[in-house]
C-alpha positions in Angstrom: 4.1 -57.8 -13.1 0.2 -56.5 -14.2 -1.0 -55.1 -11.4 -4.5 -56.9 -11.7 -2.3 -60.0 -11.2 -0.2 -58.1 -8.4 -3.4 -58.0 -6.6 -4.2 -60.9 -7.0 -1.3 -62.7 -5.6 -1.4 -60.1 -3.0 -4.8 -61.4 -1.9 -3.3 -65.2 -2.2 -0.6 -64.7 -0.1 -2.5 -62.7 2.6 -3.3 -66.7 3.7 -0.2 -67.7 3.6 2.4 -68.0 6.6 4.1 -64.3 7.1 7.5 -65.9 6.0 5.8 -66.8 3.0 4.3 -63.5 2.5 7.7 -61.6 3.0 9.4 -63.9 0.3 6.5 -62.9 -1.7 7.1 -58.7 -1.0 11.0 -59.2 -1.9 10.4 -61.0 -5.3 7.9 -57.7 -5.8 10.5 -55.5 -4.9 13.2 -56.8 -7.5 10.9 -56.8 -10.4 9.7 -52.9 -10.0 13.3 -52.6 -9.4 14.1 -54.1 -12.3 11.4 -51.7 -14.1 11.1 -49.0 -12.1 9.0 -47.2 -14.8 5.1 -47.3 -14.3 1.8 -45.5 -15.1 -0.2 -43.6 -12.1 -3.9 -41.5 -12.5 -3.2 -38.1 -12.7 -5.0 -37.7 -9.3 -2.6 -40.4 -7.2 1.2 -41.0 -7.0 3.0 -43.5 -5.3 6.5 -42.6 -3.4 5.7 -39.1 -2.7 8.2 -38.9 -0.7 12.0 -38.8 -2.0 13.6 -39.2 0.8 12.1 -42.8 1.3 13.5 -43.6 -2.6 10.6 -41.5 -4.6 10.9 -41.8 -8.7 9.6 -39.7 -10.8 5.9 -41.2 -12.1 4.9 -41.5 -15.6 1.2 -40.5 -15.4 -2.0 -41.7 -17.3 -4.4 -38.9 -17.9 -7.7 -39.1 -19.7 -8.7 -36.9 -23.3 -11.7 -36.2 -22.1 -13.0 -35.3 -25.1 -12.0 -38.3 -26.8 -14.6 -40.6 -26.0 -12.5 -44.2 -26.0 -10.4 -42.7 -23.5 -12.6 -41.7 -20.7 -11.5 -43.2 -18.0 -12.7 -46.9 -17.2 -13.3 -48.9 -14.0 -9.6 -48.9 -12.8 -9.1 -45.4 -13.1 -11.2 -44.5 -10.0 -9.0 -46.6 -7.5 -5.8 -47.8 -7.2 -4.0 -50.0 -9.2 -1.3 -52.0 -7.5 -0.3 -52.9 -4.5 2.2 -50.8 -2.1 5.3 -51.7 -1.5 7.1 -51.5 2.0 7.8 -48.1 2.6 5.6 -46.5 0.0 3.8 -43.2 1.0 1.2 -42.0 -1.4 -0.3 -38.5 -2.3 -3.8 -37.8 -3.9 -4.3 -35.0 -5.6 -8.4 -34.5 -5.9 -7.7 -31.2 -8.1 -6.3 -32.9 -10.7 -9.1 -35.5 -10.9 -11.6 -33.3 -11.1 -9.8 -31.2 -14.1 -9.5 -34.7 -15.9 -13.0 -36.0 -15.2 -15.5 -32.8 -15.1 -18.3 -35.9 -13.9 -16.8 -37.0 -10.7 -19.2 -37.1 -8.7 -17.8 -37.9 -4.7 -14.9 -39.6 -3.0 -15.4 -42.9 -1.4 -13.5 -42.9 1.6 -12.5 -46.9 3.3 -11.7 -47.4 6.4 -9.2 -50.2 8.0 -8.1 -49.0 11.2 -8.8 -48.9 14.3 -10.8 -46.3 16.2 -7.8 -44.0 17.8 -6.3 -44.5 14.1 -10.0 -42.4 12.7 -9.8 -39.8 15.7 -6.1 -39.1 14.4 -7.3 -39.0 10.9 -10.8 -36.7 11.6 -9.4 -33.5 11.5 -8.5 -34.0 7.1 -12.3 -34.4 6.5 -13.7 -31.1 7.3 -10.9 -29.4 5.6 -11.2 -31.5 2.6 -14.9 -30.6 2.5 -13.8 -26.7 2.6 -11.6 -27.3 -0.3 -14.0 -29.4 -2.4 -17.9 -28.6 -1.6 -19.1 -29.7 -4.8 -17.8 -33.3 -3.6 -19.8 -36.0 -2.1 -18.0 -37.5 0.3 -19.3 -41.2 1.8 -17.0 -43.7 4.1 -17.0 -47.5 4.3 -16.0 -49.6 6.7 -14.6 -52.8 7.9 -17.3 -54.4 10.2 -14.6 -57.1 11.3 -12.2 -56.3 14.7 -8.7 -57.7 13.6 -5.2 -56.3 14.2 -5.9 -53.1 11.7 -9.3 -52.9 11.9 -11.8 -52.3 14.4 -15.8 -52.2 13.9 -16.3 -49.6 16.3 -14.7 -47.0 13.4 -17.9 -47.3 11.6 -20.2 -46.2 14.8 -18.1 -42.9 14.8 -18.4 -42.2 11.2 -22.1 -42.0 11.7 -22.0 -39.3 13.6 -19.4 -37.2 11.2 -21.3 -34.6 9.3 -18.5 -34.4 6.8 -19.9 -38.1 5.4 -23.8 -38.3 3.6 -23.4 -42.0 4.0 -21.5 -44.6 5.8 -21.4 -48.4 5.1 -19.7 -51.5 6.1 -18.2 -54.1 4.0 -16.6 -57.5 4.8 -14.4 -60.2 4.1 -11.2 -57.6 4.9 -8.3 -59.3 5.7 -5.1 -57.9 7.0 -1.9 -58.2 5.4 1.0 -59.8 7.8 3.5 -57.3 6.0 2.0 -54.0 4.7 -0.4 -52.6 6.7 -1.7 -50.5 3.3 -2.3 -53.8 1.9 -5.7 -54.4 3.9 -7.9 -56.6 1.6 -10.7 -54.1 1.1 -12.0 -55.4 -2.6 -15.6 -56.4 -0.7 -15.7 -52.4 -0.2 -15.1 -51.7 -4.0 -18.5 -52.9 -4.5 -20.3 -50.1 -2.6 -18.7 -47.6 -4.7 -20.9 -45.4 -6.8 -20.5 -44.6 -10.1 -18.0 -41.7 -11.0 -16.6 -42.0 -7.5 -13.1 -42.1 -6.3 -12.3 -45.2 -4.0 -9.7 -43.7 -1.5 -8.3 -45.6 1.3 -7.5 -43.9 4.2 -3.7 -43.4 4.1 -0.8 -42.5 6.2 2.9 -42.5 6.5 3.8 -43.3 9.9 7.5 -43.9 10.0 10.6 -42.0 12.2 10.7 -39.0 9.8 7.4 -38.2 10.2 6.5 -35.1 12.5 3.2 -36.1 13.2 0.9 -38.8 11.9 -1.9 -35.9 11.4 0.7 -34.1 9.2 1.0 -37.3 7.1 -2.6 -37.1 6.6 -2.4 -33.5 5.5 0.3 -34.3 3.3 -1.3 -37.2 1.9 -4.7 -35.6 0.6 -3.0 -32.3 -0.5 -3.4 -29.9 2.3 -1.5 -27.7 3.6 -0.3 -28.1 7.0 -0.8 -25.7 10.0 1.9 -24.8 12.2 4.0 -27.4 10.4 7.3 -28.4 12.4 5.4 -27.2 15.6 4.4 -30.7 17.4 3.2 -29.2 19.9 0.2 -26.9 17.6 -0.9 -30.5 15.7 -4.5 -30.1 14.7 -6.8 -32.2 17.3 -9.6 -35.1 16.6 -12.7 -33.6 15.6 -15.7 -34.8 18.0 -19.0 -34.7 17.1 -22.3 -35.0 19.6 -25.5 -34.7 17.4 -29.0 -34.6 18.7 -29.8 -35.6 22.3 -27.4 -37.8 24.9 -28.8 -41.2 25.1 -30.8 -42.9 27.7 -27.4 -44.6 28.8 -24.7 -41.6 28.6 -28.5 -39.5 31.1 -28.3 -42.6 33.4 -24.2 -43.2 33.6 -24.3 -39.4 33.9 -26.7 -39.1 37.1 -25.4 -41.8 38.9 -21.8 -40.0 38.4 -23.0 -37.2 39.4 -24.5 -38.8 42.7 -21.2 -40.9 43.4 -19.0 -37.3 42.8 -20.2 -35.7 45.6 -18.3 -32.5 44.4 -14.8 -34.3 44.0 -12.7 -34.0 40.4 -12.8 -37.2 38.3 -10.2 -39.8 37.3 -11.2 -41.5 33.7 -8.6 -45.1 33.6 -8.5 -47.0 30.0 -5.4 -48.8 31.3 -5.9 -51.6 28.3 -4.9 -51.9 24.8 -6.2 -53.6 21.5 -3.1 -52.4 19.4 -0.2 -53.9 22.0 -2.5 -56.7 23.4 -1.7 -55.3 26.5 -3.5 -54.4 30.0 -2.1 -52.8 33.0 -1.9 -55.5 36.1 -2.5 -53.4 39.0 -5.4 -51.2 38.0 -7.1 -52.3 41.2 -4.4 -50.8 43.4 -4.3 -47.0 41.6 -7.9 -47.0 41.7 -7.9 -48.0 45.6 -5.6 -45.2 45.8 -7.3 -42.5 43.1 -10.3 -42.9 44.8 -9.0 -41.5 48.3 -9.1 -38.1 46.5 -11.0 -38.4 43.4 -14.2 -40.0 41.4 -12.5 -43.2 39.4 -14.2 -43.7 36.1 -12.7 -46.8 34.2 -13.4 -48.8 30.6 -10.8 -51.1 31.8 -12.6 -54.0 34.2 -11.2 -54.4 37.8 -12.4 -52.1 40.1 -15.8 -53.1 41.2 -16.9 -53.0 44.4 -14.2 -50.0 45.4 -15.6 -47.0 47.1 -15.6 -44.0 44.5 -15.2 -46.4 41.6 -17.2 -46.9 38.6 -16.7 -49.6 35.9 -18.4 -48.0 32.7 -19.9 -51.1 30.8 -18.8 -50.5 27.1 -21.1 -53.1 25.9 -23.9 -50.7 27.0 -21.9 -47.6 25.8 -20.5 -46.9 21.8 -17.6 -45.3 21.8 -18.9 -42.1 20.7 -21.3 -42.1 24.2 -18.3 -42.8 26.4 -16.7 -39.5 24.6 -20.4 -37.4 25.1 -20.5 -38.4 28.6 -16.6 -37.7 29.3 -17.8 -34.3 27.8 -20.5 -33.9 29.7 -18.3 -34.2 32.9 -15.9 -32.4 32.0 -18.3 -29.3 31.7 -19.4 -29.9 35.1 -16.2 -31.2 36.9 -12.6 -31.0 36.7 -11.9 -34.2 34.5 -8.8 -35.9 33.8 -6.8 -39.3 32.1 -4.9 -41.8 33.1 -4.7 -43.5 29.7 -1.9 -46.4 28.1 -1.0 -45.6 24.6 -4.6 -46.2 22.7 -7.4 -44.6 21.8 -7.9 -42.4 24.5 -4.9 -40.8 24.0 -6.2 -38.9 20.8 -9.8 -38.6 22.5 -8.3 -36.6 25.6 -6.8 -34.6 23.1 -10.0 -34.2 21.1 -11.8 -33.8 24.4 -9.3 -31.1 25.9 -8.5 -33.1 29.1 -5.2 -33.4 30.8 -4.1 -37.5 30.4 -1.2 -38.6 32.2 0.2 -41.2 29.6 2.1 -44.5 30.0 4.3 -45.5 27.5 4.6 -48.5 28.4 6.8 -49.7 25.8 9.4 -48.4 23.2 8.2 -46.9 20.0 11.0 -44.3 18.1 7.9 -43.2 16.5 6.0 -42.0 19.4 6.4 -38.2 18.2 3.5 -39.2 15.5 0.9 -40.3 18.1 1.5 -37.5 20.8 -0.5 -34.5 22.3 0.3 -32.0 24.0 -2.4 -32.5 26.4 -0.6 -35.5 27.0 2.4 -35.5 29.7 3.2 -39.3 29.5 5.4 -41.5 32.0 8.5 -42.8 30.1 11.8 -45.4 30.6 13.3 -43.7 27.8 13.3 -40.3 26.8 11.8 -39.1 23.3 14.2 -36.7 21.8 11.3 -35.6 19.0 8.8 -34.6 21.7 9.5 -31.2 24.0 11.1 -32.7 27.6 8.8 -30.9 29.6 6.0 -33.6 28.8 7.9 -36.8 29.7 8.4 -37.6 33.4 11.1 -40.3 33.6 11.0 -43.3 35.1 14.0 -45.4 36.5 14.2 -48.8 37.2 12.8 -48.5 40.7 9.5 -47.0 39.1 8.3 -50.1 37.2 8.4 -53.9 36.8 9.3 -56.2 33.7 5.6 -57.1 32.2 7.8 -59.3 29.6 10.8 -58.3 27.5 8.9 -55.6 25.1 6.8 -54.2 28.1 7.4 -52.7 31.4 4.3 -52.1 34.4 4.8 -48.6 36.0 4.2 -49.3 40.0 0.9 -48.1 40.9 2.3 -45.2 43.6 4.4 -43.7 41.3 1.2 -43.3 38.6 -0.5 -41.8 41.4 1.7 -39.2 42.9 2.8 -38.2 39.2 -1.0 -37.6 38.3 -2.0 -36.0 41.3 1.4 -33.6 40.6 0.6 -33.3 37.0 -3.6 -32.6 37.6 -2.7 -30.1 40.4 -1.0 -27.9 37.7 -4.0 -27.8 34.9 
């Protein structure tokens, strides 16, 4: 199958039913099967990884000094879908040896906004290893399962980016996440600019997502096999706080009255899920501490503060969390979202419920993070998972359990006592 035409049906069956869809991927699977041979860019490769059924790629590179094959339009992005368990590699290196005119990379975004914090720390290393590189970053300005507009307000602040803009019309695929229908961003592209989507391999055999990223853009990995040593989100803070984070702040600091602060984001746009009883641990938080929450339901308690994010971008609920924190002993009560890489990125202490399942938890955790657990994660160190039996929690439905409010108390006061 051409791959212009793989892209295109790709982008036709995005509309259709997922059942529809998945007949679709299978019938794509045979035929590469079938013809397993295919032609890559020097400067990407699909299946990098052999373990997941990697085949050695016959690649296209450009005679660069033989004019009718410089490298044309498709050469500067990728050009076929990915297939299920695909992982991909870009190597920048050999891009530049093949086209001496590249001018920057074009990095697009289709994630959410914990998926960028987990993927910030690649930038300012990438930037070390390529300085003569422009590097710009577009981004979805739709919220959908993969994507969330809020990704494009923190690239704003990211030095490692000259320019960010949005682009529409992305779609999500119901099969392959990798498979987000970004073409609207293509058009943003500069001339003699790579179009890289932001990549990861996020599967069981993966250490960490952040070392996926590494892996992925060519980099080599710090303290790899050492979870607990994972490079941290990068946050940045440029010019003065805003009116909001100077007003949130005062009033914070009036309602402290020299007692440490609780920060609660008890809700989450990946798993669709909020915690039921958030009025219950903040009644009880509040006998001890200063209850910050982005979560709604706990107005009108005493030492309780519902931050309004309508009022606040992401990036000035992280200043003024910082701000605190400088000021106050600060700590997390946080489901499995985005503040779980943002304490880590932040340096606080987050007690973490896992409120559900995942065998791939080990590419999403901190160690800032000591997390409350039904099942215990044989990839992450024991010493970060407190346990919880059957007396401890409720059945939310049959994916998702609610841990009881008193035992998310005690465990946090035990757990914040220590830091």
């Amino acid at each position: 199958m051409k791959d212009n035409a793989a892209w295109r049906l790709n982008r036709f069956f995005i509309k259709c039913p997922r059942l529809i869809c998945q007949l679709y991927e299978l019938c794509r699977i045979a035929l590469r099967c079938i013809k397993p041979e295919e032609h890559t860019p020097c400067w990407y490769n699909y299946c990098a990884r052999q373990d997941d059924g990697g085949k050695k790629i016959k690649y296209s590179i450009p005679d660069i000094n033989n004019p009718a094959e410089l490298p044309g339009r498709d050469w500067f992005r990728l050009t076929r879908p990915f297939r299920i368990h695909e992982h991909i590699t870009f190597n920048f290196e050999a891009a530049i040896e093949a086209y001496p005119r590249l001018k920057g990379i074009a990095f697009i975004f289709f994630m959410g906004a914990g998926d960028y914090l987990y993927a910030s720390p690649v930038f300012p290393e990438l930037k070390k290893k390529y300085p003569g590189l422009d590097f710009i970053a577009l981004a979805g300005d739709k919220n959908d399962r993969n994507n969330s507009a809020l990704v494009a307000q923190l690239l704003k602040t990211n030095p490692c980016f000259s320019n960010v803009r949005t682009y529409s019309d992305g779609r999500r695929h119901p099969v392959i996440w990798k498979n987000y229908d970004y073409r609207n961003a293509l058009e943003y592209v500069p001339e003699d600019y790579l179009a890289v989507p932001v990549y990861y391999d996020y599967s069981v055999k993966v250490s960490h997502r952040v070392h996926s990223l590494f892996e992925t853009y060519g980099l080599p990995f710090p303290e790899q096999g050492n979870i607990e040593k994972v490079p941290t989100p990068q946050m940045y803070f440029p010019g003065e706080p805003s009116e909001t984070v100077k007003e949130y702040f005062n009033v914070i600091e009036r309602m402290c009255g020299g007692k440490d602060i609780v920060f609660l984001q008890l809700d989450s746009r990946g798993s669709d899920y909020t915690y039921p009883y958030i009025r219950g641990l903040a009644g009880m938080l509040s006998s001890e501490y200063a209850v910050l929450s982005v979560t709604p339901g706990i107005s009108g308690i005493k030492n309780c503060l519902e931050l309004d994010i309508k009022k606040l971008a992401m990036n000035d609920t992280f200043r003024l969390l910082s701000m605190l924190a400088q000021k106050h002993k600060t700590g997390v009560i946080a489901v499995n979202s985005v503040f779980w890489a943002a304490s880590a990125g932040l340096n606080l202490p987050n007690l973490g419920l896992q409120h559900w399942h995942d065998p791939k938890l080990h590419n999403l955790w901190y160690s800032n993070i000591t997390f409350l657990t039904d099942i215990i994660y044989e990839k992450i160190p024991r010493k970060y998972q407190i346990h919880a039996g059957p007396e401890h929690w409720k059945r939310h439905n049959k994916k998702i359990i609610d841990f009881l409010p008193e035992f998310i108390y005690e465990n946090f006061r035990n757990m914040f006592s220590k830091k």
